[in-house]
N, CA and C atoms as an extended XYZ file, in Angstrom:
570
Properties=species:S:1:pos:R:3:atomname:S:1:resname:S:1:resid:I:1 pbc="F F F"
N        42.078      -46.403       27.619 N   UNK     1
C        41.382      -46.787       26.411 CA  UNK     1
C        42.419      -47.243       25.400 C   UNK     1
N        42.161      -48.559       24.418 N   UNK     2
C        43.032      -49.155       23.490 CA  UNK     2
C        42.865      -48.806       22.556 C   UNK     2
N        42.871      -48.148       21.470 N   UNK     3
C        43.143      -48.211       19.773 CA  UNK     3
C        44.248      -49.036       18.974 C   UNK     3
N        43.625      -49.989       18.484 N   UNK     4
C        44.626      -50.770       17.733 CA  UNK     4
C        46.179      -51.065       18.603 C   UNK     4
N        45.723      -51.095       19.844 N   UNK     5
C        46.923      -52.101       20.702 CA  UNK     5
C        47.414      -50.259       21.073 C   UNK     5
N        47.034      -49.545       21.229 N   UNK     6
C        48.124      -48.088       21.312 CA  UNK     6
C        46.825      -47.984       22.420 C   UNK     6
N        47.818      -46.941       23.364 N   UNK     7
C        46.871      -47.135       25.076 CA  UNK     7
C        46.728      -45.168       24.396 C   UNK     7
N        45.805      -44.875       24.521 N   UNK     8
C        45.328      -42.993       23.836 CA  UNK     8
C        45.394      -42.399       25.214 C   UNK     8
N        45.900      -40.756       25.117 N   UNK     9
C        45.554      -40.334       25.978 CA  UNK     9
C        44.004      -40.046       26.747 C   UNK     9
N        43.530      -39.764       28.017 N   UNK    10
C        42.305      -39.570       28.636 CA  UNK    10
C        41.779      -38.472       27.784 C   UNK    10
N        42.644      -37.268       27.231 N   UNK    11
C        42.063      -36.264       27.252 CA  UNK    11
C        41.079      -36.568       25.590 C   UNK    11
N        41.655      -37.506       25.071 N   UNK    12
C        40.758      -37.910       23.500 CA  UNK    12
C        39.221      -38.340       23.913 C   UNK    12
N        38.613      -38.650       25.681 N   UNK    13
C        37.860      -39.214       25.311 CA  UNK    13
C        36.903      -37.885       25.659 C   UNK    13
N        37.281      -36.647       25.480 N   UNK    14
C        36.559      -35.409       25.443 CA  UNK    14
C        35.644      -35.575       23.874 C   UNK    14
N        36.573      -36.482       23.251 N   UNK    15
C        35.992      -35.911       21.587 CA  UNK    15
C        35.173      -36.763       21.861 C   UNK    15
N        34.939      -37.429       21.963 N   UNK    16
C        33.357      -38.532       21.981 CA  UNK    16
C        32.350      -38.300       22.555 C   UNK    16
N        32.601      -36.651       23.509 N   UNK    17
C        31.397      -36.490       24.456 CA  UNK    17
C        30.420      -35.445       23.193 C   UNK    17
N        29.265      -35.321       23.069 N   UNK    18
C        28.622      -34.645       22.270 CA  UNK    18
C        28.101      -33.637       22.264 C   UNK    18
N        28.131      -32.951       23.582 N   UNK    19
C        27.371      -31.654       23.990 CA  UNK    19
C        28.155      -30.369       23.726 C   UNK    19
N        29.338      -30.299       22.962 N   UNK    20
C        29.750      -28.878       22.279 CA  UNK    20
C        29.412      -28.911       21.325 C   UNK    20
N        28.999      -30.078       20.413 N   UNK    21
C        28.236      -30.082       19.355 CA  UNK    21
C        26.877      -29.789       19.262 C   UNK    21
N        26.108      -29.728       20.419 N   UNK    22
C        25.467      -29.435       20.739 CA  UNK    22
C        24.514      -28.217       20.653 C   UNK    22
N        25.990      -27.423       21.038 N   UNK    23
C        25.673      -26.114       21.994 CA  UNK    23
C        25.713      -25.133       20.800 C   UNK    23
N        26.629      -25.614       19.279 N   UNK    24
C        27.351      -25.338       18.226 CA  UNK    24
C        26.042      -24.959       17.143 C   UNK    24
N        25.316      -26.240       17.457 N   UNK    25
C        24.027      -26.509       16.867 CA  UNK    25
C        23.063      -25.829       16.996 C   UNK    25
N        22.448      -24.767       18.056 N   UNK    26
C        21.564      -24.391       19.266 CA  UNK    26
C        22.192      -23.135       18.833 C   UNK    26
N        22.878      -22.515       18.739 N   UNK    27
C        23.584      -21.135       18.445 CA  UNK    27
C        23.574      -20.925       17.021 C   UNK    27
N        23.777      -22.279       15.885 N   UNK    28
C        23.603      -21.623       14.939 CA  UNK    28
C        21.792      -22.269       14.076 C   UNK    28
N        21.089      -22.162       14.771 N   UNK    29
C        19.744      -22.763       14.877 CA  UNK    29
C        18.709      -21.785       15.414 C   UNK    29
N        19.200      -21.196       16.525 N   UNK    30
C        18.497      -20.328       17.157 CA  UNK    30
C        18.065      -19.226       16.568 C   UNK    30
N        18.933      -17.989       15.912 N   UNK    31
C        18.407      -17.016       14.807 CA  UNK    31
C        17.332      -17.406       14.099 C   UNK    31
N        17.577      -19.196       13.634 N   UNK    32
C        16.801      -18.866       12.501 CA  UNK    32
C        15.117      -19.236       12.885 C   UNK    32
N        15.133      -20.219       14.334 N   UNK    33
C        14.061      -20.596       15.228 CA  UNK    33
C        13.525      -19.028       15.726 C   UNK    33
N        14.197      -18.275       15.845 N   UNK    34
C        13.124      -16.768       16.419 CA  UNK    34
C        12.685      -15.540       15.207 C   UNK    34
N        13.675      -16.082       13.834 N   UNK    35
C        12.890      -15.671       12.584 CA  UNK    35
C        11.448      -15.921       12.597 C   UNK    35
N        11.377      -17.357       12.630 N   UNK    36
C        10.549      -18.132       11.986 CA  UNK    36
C         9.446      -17.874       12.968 C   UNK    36
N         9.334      -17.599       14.286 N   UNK    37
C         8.698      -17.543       15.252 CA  UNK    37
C         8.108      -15.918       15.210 C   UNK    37
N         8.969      -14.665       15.502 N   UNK    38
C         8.432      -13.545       14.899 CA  UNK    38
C         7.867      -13.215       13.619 C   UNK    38
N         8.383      -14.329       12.708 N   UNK    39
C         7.459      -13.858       11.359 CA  UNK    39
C         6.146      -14.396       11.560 C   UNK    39
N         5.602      -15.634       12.175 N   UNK    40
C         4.282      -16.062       12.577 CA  UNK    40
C         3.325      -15.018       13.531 C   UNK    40
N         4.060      -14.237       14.366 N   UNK    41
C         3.226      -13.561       14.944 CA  UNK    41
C         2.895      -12.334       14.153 C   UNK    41
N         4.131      -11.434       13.586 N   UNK    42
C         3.824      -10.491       12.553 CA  UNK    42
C         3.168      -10.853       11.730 C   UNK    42
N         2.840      -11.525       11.210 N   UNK    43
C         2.279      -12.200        9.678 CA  UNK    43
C         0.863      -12.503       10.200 C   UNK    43
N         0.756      -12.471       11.767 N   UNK    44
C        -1.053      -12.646       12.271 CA  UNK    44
C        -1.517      -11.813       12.325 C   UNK    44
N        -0.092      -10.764       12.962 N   UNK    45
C        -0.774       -9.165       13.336 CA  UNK    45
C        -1.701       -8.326       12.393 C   UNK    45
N        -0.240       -9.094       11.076 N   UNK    46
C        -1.197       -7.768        9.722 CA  UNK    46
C        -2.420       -8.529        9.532 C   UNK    46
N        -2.960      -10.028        9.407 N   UNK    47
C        -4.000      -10.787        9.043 CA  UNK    47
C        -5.389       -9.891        9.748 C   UNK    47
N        -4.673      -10.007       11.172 N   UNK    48
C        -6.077       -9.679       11.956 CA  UNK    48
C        -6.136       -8.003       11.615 C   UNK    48
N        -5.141       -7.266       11.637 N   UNK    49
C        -4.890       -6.074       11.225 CA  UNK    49
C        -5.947       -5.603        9.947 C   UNK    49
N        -6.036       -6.219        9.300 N   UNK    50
C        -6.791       -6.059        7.763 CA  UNK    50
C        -8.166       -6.774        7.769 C   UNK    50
N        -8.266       -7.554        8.970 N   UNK    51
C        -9.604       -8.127        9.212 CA  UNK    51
C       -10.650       -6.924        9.876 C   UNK    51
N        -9.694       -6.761       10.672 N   UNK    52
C       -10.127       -5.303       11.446 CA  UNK    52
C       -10.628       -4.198       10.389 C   UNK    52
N        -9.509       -3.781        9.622 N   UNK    53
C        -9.628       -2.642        8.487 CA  UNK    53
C       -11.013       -2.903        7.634 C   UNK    53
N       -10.927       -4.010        7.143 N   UNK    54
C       -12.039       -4.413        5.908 CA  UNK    54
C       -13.500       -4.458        7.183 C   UNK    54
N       -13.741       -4.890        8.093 N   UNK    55
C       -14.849       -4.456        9.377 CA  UNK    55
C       -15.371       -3.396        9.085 C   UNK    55
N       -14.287       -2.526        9.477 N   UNK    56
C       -14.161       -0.820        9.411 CA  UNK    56
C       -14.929       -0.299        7.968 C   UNK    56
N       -14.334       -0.807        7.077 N   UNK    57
C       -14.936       -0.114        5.938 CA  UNK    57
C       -16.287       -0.590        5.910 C   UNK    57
N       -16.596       -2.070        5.887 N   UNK    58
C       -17.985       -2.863        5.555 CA  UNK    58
C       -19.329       -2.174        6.292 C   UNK    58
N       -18.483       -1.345        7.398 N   UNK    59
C       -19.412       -0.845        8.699 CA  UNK    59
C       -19.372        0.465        7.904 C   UNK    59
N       -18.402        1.190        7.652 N   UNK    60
C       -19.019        2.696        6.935 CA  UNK    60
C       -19.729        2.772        5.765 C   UNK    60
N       -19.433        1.565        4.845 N   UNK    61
C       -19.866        1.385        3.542 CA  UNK    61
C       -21.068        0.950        3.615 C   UNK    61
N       -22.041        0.142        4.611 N   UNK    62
C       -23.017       -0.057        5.167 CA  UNK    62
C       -24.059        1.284        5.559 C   UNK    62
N       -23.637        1.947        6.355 N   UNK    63
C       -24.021        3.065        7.353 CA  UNK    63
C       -24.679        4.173        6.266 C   UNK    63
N       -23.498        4.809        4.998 N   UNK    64
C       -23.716        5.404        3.944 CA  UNK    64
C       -24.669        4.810        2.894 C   UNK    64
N       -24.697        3.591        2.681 N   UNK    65
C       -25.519        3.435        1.353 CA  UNK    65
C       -26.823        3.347        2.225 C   UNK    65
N       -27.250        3.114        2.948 N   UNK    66
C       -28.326        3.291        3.942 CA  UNK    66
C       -29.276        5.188        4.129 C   UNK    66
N       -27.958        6.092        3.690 N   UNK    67
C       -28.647        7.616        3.888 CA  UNK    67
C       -29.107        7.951        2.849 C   UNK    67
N       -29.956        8.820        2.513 N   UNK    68
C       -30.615        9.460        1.462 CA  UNK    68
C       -29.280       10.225        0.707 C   UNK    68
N       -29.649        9.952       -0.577 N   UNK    69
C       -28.609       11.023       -1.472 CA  UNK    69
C       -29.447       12.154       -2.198 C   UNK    69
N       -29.968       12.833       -1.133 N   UNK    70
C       -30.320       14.299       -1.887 CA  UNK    70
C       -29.544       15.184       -1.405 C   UNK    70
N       -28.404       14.811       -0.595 N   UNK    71
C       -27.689       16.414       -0.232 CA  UNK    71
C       -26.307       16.001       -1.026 C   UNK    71
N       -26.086       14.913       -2.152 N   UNK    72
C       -24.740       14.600       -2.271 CA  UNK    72
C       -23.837       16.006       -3.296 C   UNK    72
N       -24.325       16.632       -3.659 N   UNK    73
C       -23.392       17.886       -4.283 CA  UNK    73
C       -23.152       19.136       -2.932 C   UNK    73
N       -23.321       18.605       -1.568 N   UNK    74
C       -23.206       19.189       -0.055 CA  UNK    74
C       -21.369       19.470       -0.186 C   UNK    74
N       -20.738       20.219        0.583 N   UNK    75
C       -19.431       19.969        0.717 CA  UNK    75
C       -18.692       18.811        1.473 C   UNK    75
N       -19.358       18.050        2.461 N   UNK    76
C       -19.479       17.054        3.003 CA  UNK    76
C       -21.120       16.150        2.896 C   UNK    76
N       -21.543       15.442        2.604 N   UNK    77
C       -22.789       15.067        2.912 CA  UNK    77
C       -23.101       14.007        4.194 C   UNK    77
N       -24.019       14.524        4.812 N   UNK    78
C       -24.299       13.619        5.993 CA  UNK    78
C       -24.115       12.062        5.654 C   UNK    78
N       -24.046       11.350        4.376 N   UNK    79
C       -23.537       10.155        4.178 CA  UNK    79
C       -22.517        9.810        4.112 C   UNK    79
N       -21.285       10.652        3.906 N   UNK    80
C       -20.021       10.588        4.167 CA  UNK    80
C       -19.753       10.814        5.730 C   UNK    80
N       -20.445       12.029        5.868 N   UNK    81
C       -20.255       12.157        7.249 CA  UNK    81
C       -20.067       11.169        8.185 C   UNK    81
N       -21.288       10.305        7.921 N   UNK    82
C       -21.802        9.207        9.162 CA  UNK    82
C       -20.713        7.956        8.395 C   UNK    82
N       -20.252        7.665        7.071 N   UNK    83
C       -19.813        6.514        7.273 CA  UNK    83
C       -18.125        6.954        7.836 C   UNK    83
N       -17.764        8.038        7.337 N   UNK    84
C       -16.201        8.170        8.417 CA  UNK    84
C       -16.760        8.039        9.327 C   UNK    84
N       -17.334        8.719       10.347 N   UNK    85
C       -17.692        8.610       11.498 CA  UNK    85
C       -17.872        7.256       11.990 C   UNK    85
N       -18.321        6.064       11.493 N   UNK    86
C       -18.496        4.893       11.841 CA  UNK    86
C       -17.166        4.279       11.854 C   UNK    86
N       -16.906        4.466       10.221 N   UNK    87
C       -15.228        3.856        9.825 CA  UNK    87
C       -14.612        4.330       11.504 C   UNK    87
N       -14.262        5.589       11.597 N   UNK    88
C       -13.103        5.852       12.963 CA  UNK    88
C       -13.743        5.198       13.879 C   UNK    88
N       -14.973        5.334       14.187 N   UNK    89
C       -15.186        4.955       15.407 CA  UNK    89
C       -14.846        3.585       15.728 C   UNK    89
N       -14.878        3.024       14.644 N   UNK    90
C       -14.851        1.029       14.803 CA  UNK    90
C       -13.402        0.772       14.893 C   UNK    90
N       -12.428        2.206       14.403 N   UNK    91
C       -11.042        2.059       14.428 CA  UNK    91
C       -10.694        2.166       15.735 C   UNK    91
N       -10.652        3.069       16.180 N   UNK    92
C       -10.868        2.963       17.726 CA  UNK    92
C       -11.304        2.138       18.552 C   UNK    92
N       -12.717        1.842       18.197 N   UNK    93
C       -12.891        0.700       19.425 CA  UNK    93
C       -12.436       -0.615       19.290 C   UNK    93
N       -11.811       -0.982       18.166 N   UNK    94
C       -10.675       -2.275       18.043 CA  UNK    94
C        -9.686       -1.828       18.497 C   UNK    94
N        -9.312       -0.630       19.104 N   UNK    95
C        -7.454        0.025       19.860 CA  UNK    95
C        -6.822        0.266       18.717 C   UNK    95
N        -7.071        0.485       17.468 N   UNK    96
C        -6.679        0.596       16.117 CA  UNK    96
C        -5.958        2.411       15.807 C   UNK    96
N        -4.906        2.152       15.817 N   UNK    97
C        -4.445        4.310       16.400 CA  UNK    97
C        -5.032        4.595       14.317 C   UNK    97
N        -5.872        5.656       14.827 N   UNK    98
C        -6.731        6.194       13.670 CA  UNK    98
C        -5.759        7.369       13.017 C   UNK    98
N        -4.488        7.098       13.755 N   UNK    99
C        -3.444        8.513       12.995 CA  UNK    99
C        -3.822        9.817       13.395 C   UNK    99
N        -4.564       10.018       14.272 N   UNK   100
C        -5.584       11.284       14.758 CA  UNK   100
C        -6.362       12.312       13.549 C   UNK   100
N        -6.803       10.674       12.953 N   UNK   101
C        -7.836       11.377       11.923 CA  UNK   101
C        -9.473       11.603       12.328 C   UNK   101
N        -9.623       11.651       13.299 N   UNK   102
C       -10.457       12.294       14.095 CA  UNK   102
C       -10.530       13.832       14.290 C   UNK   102
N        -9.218       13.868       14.958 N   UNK   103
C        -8.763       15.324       15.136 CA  UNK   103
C        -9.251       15.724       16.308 C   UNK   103
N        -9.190       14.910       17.109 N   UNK   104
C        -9.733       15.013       18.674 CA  UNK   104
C       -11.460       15.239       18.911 C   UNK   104
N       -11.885       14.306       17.847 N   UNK   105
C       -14.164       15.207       17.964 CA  UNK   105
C       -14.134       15.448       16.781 C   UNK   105
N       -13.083       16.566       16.412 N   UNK   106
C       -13.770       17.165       15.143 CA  UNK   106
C       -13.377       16.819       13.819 C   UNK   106
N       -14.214       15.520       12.738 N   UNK   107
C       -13.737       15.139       11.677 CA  UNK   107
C       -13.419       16.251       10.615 C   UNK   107
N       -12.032       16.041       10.398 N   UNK   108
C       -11.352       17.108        9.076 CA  UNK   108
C       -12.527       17.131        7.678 C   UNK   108
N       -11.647       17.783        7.346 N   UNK   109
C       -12.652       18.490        5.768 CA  UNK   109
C       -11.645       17.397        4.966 C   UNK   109
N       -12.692       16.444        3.910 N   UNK   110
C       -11.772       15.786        3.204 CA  UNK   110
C       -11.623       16.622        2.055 C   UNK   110
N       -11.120       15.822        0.862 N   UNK   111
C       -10.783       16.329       -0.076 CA  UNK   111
C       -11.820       15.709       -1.383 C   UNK   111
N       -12.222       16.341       -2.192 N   UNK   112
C       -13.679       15.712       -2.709 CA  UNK   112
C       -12.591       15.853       -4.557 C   UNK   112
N       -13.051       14.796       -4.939 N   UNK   113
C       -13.496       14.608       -6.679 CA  UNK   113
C       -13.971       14.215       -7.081 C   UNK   113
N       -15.135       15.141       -7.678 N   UNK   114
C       -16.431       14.352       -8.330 CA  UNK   114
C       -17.202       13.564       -6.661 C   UNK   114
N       -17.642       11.973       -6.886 N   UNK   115
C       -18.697       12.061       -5.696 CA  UNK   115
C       -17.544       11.071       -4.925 C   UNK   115
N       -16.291       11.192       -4.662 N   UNK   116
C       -15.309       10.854       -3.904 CA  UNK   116
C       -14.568       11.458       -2.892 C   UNK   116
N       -14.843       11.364       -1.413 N   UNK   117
C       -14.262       12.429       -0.624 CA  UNK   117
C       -13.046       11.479        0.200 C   UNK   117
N       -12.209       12.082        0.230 N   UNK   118
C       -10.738       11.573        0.591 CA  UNK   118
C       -10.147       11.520        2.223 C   UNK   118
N        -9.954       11.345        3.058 N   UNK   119
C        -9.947       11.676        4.398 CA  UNK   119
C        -8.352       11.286        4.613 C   UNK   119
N        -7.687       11.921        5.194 N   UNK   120
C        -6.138       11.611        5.295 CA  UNK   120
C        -5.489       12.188        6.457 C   UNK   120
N        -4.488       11.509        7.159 N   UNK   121
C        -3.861       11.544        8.706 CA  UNK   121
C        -2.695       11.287        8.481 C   UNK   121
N        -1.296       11.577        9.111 N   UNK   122
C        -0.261       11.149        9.262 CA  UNK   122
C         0.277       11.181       10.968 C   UNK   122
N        -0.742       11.653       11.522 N   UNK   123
C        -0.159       12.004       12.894 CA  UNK   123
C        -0.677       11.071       14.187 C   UNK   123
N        -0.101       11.177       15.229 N   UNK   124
C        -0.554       10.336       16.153 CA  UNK   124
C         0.651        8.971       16.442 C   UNK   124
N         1.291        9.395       15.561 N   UNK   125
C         2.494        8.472       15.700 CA  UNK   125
C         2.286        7.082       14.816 C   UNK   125
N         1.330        7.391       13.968 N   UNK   126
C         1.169        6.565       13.051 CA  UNK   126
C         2.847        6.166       11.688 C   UNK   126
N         2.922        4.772       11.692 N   UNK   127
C         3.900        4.673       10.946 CA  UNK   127
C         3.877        5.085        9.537 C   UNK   127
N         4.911        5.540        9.023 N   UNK   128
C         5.263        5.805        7.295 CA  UNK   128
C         3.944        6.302        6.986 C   UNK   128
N         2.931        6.383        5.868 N   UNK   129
C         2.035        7.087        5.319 CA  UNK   129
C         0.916        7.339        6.009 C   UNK   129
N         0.727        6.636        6.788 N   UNK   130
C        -0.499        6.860        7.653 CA  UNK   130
C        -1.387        5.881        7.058 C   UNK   130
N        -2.427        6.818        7.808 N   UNK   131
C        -4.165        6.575        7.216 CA  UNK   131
C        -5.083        7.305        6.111 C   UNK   131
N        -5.780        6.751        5.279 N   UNK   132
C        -6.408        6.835        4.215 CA  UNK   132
C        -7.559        6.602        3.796 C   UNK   132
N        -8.676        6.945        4.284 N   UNK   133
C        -9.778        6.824        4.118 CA  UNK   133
C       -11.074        7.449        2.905 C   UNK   133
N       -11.302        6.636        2.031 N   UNK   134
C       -11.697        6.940        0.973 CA  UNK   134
C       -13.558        6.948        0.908 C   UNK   134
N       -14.349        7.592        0.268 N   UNK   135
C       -15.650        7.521        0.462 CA  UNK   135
C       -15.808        7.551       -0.722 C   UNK   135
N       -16.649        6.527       -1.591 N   UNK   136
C       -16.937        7.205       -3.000 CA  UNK   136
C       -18.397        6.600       -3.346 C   UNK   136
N       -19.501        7.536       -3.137 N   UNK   137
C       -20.726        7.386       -3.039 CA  UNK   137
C       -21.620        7.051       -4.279 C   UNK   137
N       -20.633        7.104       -5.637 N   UNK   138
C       -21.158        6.996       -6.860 CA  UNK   138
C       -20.508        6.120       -7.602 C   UNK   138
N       -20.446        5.217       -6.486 N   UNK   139
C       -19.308        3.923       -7.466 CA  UNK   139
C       -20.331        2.903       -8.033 C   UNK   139
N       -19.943        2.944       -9.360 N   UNK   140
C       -21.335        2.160      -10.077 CA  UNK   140
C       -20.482        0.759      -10.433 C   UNK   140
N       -21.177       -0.207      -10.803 N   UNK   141
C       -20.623       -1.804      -11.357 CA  UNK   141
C       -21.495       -2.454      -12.128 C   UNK   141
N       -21.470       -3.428      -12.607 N   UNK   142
C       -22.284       -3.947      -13.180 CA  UNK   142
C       -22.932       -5.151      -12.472 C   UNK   142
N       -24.105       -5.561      -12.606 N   UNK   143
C       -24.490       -6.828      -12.180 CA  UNK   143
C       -25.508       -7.113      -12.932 C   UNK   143
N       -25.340       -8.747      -13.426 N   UNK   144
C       -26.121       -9.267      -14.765 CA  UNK   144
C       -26.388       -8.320      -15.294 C   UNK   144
N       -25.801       -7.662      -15.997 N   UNK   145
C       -26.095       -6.289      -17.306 CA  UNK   145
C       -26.404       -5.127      -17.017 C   UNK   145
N       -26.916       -4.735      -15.392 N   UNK   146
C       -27.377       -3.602      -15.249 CA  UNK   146
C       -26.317       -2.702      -14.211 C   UNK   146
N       -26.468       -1.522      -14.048 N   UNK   147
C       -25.376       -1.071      -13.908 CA  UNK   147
C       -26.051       -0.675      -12.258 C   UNK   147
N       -25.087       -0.936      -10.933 N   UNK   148
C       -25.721       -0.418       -9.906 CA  UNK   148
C       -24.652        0.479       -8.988 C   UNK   148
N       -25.816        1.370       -8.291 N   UNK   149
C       -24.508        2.613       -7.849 CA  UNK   149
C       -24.307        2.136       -6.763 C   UNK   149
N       -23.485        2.372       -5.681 N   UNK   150
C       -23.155        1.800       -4.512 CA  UNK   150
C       -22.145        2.588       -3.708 C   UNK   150
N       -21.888        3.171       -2.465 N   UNK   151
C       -20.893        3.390       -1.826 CA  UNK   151
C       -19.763        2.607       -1.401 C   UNK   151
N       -18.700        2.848       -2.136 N   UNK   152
C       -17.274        1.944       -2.227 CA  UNK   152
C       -16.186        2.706       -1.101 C   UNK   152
N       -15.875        2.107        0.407 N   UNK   153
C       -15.211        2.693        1.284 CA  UNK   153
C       -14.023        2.218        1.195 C   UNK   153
N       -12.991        2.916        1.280 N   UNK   154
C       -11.461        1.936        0.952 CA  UNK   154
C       -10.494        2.522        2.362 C   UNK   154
N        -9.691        1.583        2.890 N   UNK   155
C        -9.115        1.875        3.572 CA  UNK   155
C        -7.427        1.816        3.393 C   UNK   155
N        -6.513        2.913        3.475 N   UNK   156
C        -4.870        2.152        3.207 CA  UNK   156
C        -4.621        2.706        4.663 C   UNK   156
N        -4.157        1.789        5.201 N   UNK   157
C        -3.213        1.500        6.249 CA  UNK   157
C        -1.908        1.169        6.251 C   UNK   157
N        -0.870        2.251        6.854 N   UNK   158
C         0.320        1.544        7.111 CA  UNK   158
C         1.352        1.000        7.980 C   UNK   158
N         1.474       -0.019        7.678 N   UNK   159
C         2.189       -1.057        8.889 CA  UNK   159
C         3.153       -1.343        9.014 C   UNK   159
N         3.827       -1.650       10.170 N   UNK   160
C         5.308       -1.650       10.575 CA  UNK   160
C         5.757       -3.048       10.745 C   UNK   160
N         6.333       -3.623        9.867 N   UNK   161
C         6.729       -5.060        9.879 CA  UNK   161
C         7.681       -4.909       11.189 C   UNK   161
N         7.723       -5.644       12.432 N   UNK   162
C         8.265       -5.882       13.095 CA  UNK   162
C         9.508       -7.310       12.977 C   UNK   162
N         9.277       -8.179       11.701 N   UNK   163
C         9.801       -9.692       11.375 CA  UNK   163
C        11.235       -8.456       10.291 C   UNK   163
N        11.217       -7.516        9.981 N   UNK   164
C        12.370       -6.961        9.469 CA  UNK   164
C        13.917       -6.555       10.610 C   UNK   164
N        12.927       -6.003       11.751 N   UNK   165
C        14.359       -6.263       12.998 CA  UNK   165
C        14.842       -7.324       13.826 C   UNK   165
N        14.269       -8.462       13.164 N   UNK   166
C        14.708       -9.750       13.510 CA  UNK   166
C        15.321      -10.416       12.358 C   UNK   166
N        15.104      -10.106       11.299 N   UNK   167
C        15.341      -10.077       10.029 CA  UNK   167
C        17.329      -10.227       10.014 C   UNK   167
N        17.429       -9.182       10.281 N   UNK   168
C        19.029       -8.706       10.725 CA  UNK   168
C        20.108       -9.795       11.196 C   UNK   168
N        19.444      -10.734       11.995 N   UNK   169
C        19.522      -11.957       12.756 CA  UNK   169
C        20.629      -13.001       11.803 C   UNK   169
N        19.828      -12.956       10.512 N   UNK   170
C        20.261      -13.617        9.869 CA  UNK   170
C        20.648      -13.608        8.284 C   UNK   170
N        20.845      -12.038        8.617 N   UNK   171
C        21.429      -11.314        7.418 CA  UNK   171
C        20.679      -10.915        5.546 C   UNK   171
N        18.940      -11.303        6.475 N   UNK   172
C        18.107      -11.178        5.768 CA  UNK   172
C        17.388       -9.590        5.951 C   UNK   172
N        16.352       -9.616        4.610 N   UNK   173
C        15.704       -7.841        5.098 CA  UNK   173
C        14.114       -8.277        4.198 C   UNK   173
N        13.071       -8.445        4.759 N   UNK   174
C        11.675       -8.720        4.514 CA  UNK   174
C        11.189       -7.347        3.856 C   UNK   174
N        10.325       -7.708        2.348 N   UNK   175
C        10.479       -6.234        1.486 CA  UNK   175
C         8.839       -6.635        1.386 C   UNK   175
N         8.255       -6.955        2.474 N   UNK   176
C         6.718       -7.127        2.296 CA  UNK   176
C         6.278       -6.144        2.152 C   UNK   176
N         4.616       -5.652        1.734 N   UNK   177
C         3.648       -4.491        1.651 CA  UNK   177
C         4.326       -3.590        3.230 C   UNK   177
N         4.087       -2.510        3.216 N   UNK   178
C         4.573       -1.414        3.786 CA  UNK   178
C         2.859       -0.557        3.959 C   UNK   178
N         1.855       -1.114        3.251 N   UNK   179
C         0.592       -0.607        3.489 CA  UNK   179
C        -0.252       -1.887        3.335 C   UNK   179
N        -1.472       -1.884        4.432 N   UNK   180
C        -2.468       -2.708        3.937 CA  UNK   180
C        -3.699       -1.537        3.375 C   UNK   180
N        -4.432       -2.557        2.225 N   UNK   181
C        -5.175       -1.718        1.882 CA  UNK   181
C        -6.533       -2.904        1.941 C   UNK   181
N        -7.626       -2.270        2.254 N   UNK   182
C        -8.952       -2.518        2.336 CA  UNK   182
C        -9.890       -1.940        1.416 C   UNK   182
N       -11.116       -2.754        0.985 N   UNK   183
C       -12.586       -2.447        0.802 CA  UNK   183
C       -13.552       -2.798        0.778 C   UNK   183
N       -14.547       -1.904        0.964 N   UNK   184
C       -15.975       -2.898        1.413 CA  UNK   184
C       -17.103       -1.968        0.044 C   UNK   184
N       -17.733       -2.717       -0.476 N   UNK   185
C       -18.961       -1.960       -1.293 CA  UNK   185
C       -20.170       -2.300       -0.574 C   UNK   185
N       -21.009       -1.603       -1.106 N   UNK   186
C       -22.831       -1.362       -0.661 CA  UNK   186
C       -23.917       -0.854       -1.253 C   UNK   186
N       -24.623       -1.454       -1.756 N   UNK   187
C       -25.225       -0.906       -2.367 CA  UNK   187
C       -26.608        0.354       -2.077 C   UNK   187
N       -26.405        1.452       -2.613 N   UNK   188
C       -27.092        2.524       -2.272 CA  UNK   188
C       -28.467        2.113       -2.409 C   UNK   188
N       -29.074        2.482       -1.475 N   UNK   189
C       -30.878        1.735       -0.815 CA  UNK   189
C       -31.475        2.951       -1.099 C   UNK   189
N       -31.378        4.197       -1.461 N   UNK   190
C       -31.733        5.279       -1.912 CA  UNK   190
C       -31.109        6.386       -2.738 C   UNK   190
């Protein structure tokens, strides 16, 4: 090969070949191509994750404003009763780990204030706070001026960003929600 009348050595015509540039490219490209790729699937997980959750509640918050409220000063009332009972059950049958707030059959004693009973799990291998299941049978609002009572079911869930140990990759750390939270209202039919 000639340059300006000067005969170059063979080994210069390595620099003209392009595939270590290549390879240079592809290595420092790649981290950020399986960021971008695990954050799309995490970022569906929690979507459908909370689609699921808000289900869950709409189905207990449903179930309850549907029961009679003459036993609601009960320590549990069969309207709480039945909408946890629905809430877990729908948690479950989406494969949804309920934190073993079940308790294997037998639903725990929540924690009541005023006409709000509280339901709470950390176990089952559930991540960071768990599960949180809220019942509040005397949640009133307004609509066009008048005031209506309704059972308000809330759900907090907490979730394990999986896009944070890929995160590392590229010397980043994702400080997203650490809980999803849900709710569904209903209005009390009796």
């Amino acid at each position: 090969m000639m340059f300006a009348g000067v005969r170059l050595p063979s080994s210069s015509r390595g620099w003209a070949d392009d595939c270590a540039s290549q390879v240079v490219e592809l290595a420092l490209s790649l981290p950020v191509l399986v960021l971008f790729v695990v954050g799309i699937f995490d970022f569906s997980g929690a979507l459908t994750l909370k689609q699921k959750l808000t289900n869950a509640a709409r189905e207990g918050a449903r179930v309850a404003a549907a029961d009679p409220a003459s036993d609601m000063y009960a320590s549990v009332p069969v309207a709480v009763s039945d909408a946890f009972q629905v809430a877990d059950n729908y948690l479950l049958s989406e494969k949804i780990n309920d934190c073993g707030l079940s308790g294997g059959g037998t639903p725990p004693t929540p924690t009541q204030t005023g006409l709000t009973w509280t339901y709470t799990s950390t176990g089952s291998g559930c991540p960071g706070s768990g599960i949180t299941l809220t019942i509040n049978r005397g949640y009133s609002t307004p609509v066009n001026g008048i005031y209506l009572i309704g059972t308000y079911v809330t759900i907090s869930y907490a979730y394990k960003w999986q896009f944070n140990s890929v995160g590392g990759l590229v010397g980043t750390r994702f400080l997203g929600p650490s809980t999803i939270n849900t709710a569904a209202l209903a209005f009390n039919q009796n």
